[in-house]
C-alpha positions as CSV (number, residue, x, y, z in Angstrom):
1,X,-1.5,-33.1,28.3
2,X,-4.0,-35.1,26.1
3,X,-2.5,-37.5,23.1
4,X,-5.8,-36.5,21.4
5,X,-4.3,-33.2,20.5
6,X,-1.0,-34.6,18.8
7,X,-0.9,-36.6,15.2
8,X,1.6,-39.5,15.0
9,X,2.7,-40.8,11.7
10,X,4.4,-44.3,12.1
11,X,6.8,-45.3,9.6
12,X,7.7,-49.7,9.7
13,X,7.4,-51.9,7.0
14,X,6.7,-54.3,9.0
15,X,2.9,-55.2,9.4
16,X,2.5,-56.6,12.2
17,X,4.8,-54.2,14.3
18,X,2.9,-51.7,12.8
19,X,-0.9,-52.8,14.0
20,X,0.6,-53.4,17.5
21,X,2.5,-50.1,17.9
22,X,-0.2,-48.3,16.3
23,X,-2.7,-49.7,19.0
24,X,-0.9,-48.8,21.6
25,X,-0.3,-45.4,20.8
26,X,-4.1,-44.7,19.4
27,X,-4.8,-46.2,23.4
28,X,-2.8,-43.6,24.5
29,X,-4.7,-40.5,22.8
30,X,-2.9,-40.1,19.9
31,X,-4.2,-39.6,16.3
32,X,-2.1,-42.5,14.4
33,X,-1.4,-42.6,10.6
34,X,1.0,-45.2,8.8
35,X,2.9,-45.5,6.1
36,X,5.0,-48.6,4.9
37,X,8.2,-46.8,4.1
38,X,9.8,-43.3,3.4
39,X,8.4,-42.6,0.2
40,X,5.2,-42.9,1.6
41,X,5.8,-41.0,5.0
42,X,7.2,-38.4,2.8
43,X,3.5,-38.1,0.7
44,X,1.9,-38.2,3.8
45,X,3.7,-35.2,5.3
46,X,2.7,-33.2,2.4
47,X,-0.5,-33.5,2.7
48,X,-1.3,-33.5,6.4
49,X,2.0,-32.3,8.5
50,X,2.3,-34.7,11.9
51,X,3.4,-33.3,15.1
52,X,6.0,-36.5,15.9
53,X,7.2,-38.9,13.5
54,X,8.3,-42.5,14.5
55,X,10.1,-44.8,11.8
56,X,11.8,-47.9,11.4
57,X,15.4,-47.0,10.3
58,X,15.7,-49.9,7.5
59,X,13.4,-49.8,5.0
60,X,13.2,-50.3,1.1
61,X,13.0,-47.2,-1.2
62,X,13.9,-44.2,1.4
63,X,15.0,-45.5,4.6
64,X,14.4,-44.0,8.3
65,X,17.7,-42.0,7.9
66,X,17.0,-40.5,4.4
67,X,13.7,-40.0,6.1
68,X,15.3,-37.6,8.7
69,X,17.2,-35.7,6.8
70,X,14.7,-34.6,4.2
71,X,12.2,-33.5,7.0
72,X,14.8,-31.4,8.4
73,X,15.7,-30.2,5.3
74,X,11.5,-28.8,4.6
75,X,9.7,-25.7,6.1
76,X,7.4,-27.3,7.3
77,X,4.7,-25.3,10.0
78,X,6.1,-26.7,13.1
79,X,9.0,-28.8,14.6
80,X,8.4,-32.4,13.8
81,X,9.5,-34.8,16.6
82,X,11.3,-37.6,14.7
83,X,11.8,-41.0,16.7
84,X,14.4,-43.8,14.9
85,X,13.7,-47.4,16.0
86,X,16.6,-49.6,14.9
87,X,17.8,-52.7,16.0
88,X,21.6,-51.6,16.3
89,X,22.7,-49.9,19.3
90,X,26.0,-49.2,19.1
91,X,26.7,-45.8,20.3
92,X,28.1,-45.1,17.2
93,X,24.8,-46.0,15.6
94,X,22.9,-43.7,18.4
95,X,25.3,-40.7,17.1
96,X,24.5,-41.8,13.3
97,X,20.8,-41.5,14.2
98,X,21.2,-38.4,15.7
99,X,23.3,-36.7,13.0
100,X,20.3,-37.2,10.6
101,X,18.5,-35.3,12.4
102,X,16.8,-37.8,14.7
103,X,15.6,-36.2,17.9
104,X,15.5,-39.7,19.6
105,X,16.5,-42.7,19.4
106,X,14.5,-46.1,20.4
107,X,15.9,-49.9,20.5
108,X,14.4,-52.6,19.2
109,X,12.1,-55.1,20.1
110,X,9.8,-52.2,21.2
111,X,9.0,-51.5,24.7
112,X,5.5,-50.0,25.0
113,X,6.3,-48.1,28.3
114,X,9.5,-46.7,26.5
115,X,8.1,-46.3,23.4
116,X,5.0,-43.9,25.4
117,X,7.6,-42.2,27.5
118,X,9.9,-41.3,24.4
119,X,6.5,-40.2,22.3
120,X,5.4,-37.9,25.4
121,X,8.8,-36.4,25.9
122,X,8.2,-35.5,22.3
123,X,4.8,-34.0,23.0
124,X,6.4,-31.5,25.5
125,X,8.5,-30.6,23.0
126,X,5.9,-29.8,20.5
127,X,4.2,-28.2,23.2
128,X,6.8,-26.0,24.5
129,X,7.0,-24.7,20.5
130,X,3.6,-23.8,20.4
131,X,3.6,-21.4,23.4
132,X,6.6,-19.7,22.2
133,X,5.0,-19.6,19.0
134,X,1.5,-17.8,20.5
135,X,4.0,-15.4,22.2
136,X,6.3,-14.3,19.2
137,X,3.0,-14.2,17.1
138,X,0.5,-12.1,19.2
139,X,0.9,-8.4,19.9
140,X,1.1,-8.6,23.8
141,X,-1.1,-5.3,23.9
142,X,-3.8,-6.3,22.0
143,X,-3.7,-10.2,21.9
144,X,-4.2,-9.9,17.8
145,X,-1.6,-11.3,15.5
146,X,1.5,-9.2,15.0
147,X,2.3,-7.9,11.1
148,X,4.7,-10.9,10.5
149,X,2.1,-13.5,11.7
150,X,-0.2,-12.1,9.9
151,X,1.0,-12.0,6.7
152,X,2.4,-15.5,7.5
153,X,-1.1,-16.3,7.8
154,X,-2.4,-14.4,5.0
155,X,-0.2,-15.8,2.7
156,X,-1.8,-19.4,3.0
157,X,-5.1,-18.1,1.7
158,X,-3.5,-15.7,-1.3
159,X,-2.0,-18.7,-2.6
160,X,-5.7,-20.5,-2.5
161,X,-6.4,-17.8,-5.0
162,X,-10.0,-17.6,-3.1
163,X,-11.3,-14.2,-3.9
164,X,-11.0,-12.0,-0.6
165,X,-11.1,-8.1,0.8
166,X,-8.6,-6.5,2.7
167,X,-9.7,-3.9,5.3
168,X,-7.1,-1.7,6.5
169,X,-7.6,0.8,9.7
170,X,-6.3,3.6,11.3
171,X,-7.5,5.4,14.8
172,X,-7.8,9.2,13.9
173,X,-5.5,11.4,16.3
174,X,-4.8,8.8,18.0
175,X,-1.4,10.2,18.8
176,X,-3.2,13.6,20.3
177,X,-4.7,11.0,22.9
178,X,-2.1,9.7,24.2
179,X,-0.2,13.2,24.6
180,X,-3.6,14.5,26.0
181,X,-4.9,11.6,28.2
182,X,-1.2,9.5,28.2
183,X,-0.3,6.3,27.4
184,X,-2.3,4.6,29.7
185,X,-5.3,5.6,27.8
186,X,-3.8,5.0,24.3
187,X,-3.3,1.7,25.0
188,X,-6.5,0.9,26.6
189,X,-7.7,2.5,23.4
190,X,-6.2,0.4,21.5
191,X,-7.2,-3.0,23.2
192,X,-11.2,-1.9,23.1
193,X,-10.5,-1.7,19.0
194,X,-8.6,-5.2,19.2
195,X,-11.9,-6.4,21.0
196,X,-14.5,-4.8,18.6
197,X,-12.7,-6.2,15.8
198,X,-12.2,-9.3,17.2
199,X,-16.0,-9.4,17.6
200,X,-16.3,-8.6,14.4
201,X,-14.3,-11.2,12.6
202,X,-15.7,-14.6,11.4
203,X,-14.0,-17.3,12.1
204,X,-12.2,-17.6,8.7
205,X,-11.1,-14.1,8.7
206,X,-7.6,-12.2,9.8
207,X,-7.6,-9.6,11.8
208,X,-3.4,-7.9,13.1
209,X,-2.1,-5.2,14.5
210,X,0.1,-3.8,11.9
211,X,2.0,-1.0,13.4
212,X,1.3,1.2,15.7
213,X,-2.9,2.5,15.8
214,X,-3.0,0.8,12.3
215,X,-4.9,-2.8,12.0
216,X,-5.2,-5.1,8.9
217,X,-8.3,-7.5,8.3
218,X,-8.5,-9.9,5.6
219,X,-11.9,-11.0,4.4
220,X,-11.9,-13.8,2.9
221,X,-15.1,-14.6,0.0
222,X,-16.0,-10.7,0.2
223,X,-16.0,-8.5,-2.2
224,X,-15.3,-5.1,-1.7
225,X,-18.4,-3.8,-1.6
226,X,-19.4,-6.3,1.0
227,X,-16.4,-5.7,3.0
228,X,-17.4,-2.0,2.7
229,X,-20.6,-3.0,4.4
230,X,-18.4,-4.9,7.1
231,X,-16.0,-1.8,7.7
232,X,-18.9,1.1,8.1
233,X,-20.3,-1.5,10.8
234,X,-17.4,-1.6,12.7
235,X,-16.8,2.4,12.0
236,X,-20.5,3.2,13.3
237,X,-19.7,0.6,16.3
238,X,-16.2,2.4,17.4
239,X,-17.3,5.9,16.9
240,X,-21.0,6.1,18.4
241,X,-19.7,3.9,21.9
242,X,-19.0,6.4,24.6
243,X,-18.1,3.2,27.2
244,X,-15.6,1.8,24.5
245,X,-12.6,3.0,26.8
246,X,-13.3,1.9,30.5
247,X,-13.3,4.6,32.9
248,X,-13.5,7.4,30.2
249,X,-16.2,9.0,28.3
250,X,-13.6,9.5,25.2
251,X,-15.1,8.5,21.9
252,X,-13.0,7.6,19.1
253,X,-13.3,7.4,15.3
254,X,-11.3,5.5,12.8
255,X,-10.8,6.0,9.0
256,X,-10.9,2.5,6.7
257,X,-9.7,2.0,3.4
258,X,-10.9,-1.5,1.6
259,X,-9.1,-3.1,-1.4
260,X,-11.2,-6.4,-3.7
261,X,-8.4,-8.8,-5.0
262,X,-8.6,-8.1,-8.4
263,X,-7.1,-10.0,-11.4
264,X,-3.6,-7.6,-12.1
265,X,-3.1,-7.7,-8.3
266,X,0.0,-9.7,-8.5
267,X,1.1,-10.2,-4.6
268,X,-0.2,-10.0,-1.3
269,X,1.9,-6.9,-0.4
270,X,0.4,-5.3,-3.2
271,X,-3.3,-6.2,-2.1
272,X,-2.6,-4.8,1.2
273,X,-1.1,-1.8,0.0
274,X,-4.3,-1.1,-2.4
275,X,-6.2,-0.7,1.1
276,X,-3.7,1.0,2.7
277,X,-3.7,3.8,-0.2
278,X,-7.8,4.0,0.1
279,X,-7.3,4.6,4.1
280,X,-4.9,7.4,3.4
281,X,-7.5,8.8,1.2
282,X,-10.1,8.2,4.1
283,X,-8.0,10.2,6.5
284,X,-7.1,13.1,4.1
285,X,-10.6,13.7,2.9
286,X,-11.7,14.1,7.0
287,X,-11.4,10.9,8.6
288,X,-13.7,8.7,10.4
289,X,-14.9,7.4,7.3
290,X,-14.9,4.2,4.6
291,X,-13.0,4.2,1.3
292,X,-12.8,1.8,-1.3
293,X,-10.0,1.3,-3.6
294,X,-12.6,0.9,-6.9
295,X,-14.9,3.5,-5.6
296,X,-11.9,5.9,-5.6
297,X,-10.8,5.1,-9.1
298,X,-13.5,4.2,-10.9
299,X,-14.3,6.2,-14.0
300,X,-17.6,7.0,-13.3
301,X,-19.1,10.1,-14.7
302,X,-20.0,13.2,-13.1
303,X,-23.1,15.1,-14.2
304,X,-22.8,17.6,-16.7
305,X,-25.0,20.3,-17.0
306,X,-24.9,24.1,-18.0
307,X,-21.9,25.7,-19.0
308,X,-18.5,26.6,-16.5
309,X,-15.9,24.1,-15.6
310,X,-18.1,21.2,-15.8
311,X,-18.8,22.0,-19.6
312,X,-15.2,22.5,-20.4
313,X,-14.4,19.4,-18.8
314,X,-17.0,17.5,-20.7
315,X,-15.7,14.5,-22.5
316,X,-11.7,15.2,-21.5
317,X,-9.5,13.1,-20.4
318,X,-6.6,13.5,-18.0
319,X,-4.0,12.7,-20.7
320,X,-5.4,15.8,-22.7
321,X,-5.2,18.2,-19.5
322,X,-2.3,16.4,-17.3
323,X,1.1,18.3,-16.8
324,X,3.6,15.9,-18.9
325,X,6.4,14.4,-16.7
326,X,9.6,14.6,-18.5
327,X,12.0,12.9,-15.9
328,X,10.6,11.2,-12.6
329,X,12.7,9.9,-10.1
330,X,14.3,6.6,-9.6
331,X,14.0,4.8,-6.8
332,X,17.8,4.3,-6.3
333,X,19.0,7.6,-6.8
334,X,19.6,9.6,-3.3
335,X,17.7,12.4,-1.3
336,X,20.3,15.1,-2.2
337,X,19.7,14.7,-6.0
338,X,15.8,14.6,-5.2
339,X,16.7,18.0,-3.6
340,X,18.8,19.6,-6.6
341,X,16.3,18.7,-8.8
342,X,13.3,20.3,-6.5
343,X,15.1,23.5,-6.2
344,X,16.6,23.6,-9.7
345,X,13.0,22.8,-11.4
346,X,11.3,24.9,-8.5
347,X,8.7,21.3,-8.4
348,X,7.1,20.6,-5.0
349,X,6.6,16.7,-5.5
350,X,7.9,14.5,-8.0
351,X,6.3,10.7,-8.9
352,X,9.0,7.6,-7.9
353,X,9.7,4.5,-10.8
354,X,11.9,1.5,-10.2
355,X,14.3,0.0,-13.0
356,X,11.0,-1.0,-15.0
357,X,9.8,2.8,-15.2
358,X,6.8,1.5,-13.5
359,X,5.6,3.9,-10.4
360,X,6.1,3.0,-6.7
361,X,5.7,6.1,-5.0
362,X,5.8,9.7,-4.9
363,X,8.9,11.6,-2.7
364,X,7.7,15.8,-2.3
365,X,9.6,18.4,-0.9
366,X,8.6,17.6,2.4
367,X,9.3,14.5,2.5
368,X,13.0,15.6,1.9
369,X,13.1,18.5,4.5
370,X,12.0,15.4,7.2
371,X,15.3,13.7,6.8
372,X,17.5,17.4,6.7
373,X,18.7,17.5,10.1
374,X,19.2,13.7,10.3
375,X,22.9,12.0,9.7
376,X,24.2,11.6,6.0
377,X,20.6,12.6,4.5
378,X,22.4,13.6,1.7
379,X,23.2,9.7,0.7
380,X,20.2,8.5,2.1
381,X,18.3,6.7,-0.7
382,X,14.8,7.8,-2.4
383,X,13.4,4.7,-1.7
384,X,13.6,5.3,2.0
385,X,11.6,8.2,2.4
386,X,9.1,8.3,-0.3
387,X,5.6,7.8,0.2
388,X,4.4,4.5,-1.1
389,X,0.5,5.3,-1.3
390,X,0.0,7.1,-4.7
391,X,-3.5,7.7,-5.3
392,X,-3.0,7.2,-9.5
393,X,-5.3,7.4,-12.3
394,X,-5.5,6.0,-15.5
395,X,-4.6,8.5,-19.0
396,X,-8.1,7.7,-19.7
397,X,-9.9,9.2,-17.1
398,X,-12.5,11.4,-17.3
399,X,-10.9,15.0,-16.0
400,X,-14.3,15.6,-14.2
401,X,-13.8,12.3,-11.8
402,X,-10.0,13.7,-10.6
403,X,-11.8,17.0,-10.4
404,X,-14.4,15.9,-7.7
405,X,-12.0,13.9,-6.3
406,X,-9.4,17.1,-5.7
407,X,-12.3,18.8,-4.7
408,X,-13.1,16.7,-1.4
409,X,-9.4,15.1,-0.8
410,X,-6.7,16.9,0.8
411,X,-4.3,15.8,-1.4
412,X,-2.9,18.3,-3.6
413,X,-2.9,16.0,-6.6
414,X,-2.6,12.7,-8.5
415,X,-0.2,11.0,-10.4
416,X,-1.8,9.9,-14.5
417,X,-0.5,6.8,-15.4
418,X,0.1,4.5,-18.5
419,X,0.5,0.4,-18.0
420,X,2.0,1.2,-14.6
421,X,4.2,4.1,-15.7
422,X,3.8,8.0,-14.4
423,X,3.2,10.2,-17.6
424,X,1.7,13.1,-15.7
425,X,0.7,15.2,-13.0
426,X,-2.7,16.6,-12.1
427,X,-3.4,18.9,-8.8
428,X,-5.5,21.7,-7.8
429,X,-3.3,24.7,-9.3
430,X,-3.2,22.9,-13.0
431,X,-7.0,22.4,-13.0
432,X,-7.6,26.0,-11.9
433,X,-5.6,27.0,-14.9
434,X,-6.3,24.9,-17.3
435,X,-10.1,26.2,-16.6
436,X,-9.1,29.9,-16.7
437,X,-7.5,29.9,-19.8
438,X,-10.2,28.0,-21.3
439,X,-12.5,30.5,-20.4
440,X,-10.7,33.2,-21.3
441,X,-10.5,32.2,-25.2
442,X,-13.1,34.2,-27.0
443,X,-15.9,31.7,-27.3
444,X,-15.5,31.1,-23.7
445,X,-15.4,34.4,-22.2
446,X,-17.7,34.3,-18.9
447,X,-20.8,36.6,-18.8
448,X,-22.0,39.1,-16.9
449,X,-24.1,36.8,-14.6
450,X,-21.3,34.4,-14.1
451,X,-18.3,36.5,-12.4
452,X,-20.8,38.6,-10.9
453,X,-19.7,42.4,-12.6
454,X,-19.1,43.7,-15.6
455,X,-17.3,42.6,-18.6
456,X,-13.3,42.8,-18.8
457,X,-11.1,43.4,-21.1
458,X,-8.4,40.3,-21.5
459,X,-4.9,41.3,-21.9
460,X,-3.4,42.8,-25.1
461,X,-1.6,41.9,-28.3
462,X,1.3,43.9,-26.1
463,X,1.3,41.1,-23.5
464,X,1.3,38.7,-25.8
465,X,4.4,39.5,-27.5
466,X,6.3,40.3,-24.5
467,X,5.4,36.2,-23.6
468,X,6.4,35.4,-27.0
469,X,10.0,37.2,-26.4
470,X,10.1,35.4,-23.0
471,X,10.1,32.3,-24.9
472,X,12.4,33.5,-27.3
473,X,14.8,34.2,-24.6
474,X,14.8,30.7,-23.0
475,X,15.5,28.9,-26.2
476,X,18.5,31.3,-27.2
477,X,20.2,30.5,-23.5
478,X,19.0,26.9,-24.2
479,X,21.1,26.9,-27.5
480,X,24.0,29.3,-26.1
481,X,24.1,26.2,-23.2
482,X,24.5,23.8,-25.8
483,X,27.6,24.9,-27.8
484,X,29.0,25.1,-24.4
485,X,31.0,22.4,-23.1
486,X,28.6,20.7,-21.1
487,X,28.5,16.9,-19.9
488,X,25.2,16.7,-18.0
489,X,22.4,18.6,-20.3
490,X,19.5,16.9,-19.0
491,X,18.5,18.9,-16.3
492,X,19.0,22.2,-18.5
493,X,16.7,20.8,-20.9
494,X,14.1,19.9,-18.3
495,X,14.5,23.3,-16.4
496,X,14.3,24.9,-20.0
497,X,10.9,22.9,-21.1
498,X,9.6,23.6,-17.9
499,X,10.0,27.1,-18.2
500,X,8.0,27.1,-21.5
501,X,5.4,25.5,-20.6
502,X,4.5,28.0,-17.7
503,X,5.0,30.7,-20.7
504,X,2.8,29.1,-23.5
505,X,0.4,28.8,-20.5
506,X,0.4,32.5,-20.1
507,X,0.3,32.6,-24.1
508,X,-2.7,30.5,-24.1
509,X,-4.1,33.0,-22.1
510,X,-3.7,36.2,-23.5
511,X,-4.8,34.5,-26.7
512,X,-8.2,36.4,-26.3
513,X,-6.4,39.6,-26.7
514,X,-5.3,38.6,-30.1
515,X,-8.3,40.0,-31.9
516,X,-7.7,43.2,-30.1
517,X,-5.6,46.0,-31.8
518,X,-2.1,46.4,-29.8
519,X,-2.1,49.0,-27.3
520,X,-0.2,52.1,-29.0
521,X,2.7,53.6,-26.7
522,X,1.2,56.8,-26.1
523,X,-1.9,55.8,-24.6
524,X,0.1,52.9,-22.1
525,X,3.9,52.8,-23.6
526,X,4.6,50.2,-20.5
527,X,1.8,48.2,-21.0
528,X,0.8,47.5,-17.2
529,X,-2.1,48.9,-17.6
530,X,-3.5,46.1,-19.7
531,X,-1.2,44.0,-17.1
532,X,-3.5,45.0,-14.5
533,X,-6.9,44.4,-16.5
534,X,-5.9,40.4,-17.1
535,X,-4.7,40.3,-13.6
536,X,-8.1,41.1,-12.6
537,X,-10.1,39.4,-14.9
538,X,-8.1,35.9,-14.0
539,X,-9.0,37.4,-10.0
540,X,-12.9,37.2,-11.4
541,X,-12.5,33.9,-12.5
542,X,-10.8,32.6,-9.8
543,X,-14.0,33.6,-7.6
544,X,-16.6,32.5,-9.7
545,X,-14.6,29.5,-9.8
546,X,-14.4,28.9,-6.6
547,X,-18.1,30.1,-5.9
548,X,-19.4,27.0,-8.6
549,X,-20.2,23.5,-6.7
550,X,-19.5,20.9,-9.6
């Protein structure tokens, strides 16, 4: 056990003790620093932690004692080994000593041979610490640092405020290998990964096991493009090795997501979380793939050419085309009221705030039918089963970015935001109506060419007026509601306005139809007929939508 790997700060006002103590422990191995009382000790511990203290007990300003207790009273990184040298040796001064927190006690005059034997026991100590430590901070599969170590570590460079990546990972089906090939093979799977990444790291970077097949790597003086770079490397390294498991031909792949620190990122936890939402967005756009945060959120523009969706979307944003949120969910509220209001509002998904009305995830029906069957679901808060990785964008977004991005994700849709707070919802269905009934206004009727057959007729004044009496009905049971006795009216009102804005939808469009002359009651008295014809016509547009690659 070499002295050479151990720092010793020696506390004595006295100088001369000092320069003979001092030599014999710097004989010994040991890396000596001195200081001439507490106050001093104490500034020295700040700035460069020891591994075993060893002070005089009286000495001006802060004394041995004092000493003791404020060491024991810090976080410091590791156990410091504190020896008090004092003249007394009462045993009522050896319990003194101990109660402040001493962990040995030493006589004066100093005996070198004691003084060594007392400093080594000490080293075994400090020894003994830092195996447990390497145990309770490595994953035992993988040899990388567990998710508590790691942020640990991590949280000594965020502090730095040193610009820095984050890289998080995920292996793609990796649990459809180990019910395939068994466990035995998941976890060998999981070891060649550790290894690859391992390789991979620099010196100064972080690499942990974070949970299960998921891996976190910070990247510390990379940006996100270079750390992009970094991740296809390893990507291209994992998923083109047929010998990475031993004694198999498997070949794996892994989806990446990569977050930049950026200036409004306000914690670590949040940092990590930005790269955990670009992985989830890597694995639900096809996997074995590298997504960055920026790249997924930037407001570039899309080409615009021609006429079609791309020309209606041109110079939109998603506040002018979003679906307005009038009530999201609170974080503290519980799964059963999530439930009411999915059933009573007939919404699939529904964006999460906390108590600042700022947006911290998004709970969907799903997500509630996961807990059903479970124990006292019904109480069981939102916060608990939500999904914390929102893909969000900005009210002033171009319509034609969320557009691609719905296009080639699997997610169904995105949450617009304002400062941090959810005003709206965009996914796939709005889009493909907000597109239809744009084209179906007059000066935006498709041609000939475009759907592929002949011209159709929209549907008719008659249509139009029976939407117009549909919203005359809701706001008459809206009203009859309200001179009832009635204590909770919110989620009438939200029902209510949800209702008529599905029927000024349909308004919008049959608005085409306007120009034509009502259909008279002998030629179609029931009026399906022009029912049918706007039916089909939003069936044309529906196809030539989906035949048009944006």
């Amino acid at each position: 056990m070499s002295g050479g790997n151990f720092n010793v700060l020696l506390v004595e006002d006295d100088q001369e003790l000092m320069r003979l103590v001092s030599g014999w422990l710097e004989t010994a191995g040991y890396s000596v620093a001195c200081a001439v009382d507490g106050q001093q000790a104490i500034a020295a511990i700040h700035e460069s932690c020891p591994h075993i203290v060893v002070t005089d007990w009286q000495m001006p300003h802060v004394d041995g004692a004092d000493l003791c207790r404020w060491i024991r009273a810090q976080q410091l990184p590791h156990h410091v080994y504190t020896i008090l040298m004092n003249r007394r040796t009462s045993p009522d001064d050896v319990v003194e000593a101990l109660e402040t927190g001493a962990d040995d006690f030493l006589r004066k005059p100093i005996n070198k041979n004691k003084l060594l034997a007392r400093v080594q026991s000490g080293v075994r100590l400090v020894e003994l610490e830092r195996r447990l430590n390497r145990i309770s901070g490595s994953d035992s599969l993988t040899g990388l640092s567990t998710r508590r170590t790691f942020f640990e570590l991590a949280d000594r460079q965020w502090r730095q405020k040193i610009p820095m990546s984050c890289v998080m990972m995920d292996v793609d089906f990796f649990k459809r290998i180990n019910d395939m090939l068994g466990h035995k093979v998941g976890d060998a799977t999981l070891r060649a990964i550790a290894s690859v990444l391992r390789e991979a790291c620099r010196c100064n970077d972080l690499v942990g096991r974070y949970g299960g097949e998921e891996f976190c790597i910070l990247l510390p003086e990379q940006t996100e493009v270079e750390a992009i770079k970094w991740a296809e490397g390893v990507r291209t390294q994992i998923a083109t090795r047929s010998d990475l498991i031993e004694g198999t031909a498997l070949r794996v792949t892994a989806s990446f997501g990569v977050a930049q620190r950026m200036e409004g990122t306000e914690s670590l936890e949040q940092f990590v979380d930005l790269a955990d939402q670009a992985m989830l967005v890597a694995k639900r756009s096809g996997r074995d793939r590298v997504v960055g945060f920026q790249a997924m959120t930037a407001a570039t523009t899309v080409p615009v050419q021609g006429s079609g969706p791309a020309a209606a979307f041109r110079g939109l944003s998603a506040k002018q085309v979003m679906t307005t949120i009038v009530a999201p969910l609170s974080q503290e509220d519980t799964v059963g009221s999530a439930a009411r209001y999915f059933l009573q509002f007939r919404f699939q998904s529904a964006p999460v705030v906390d108590e600042t009305r700022h947006l911290v995830g998004l709970l969907s029906e799903r997500d509630v039918m996961s807990i059903m069957l479970g124990p006292k679901w019904w109480n069981t808060k939102i916060k608990d089963v939500m999904k914390q990785n929102v893909v969000s964008y900005d009210e002033d977004a171009p319509v034609l970015l969320i557009y691609e991005f719905l296009s080639r994700a699997m997610i169904r849709g995105v949450v617009i935001v304002k400062d941090g707070q959810p005003t709206g919802l965009i996914n796939r269905t709005s889009l493909l109506r907000w597109i239809t009934n744009r084209l179906r206004t007059p000066a935006n009727e498709p041609t000939v060419d475009q759907i592929g057959g002949p011209s159709q007729t929209c549907a008719s004044g008659d249509e139009m007026q029976m939407t117009v009496r549909a919203i005359e009905e809701v706001a008459s049971e809206l009203n009859r509601q309200f001179e009832s006795e009635q204590n909770d009216r919110l989620p009438l009102i939200i029902g209510s306005v949800s209702r008529i804005e599905e029927l000024l939808n349909d308004l919008l469009s049959c608005s085409r139809g306007a120009a034509q002359p009502p259909i008279s009651a002998t030629s179609d008295p029931s009026g399906l007929k022009d029912l049918g014809t706007g039916f089909a016509t939003s069936q044309a547009h529906a196809e030539w939508l989906l035949s048009i690659d944006c």
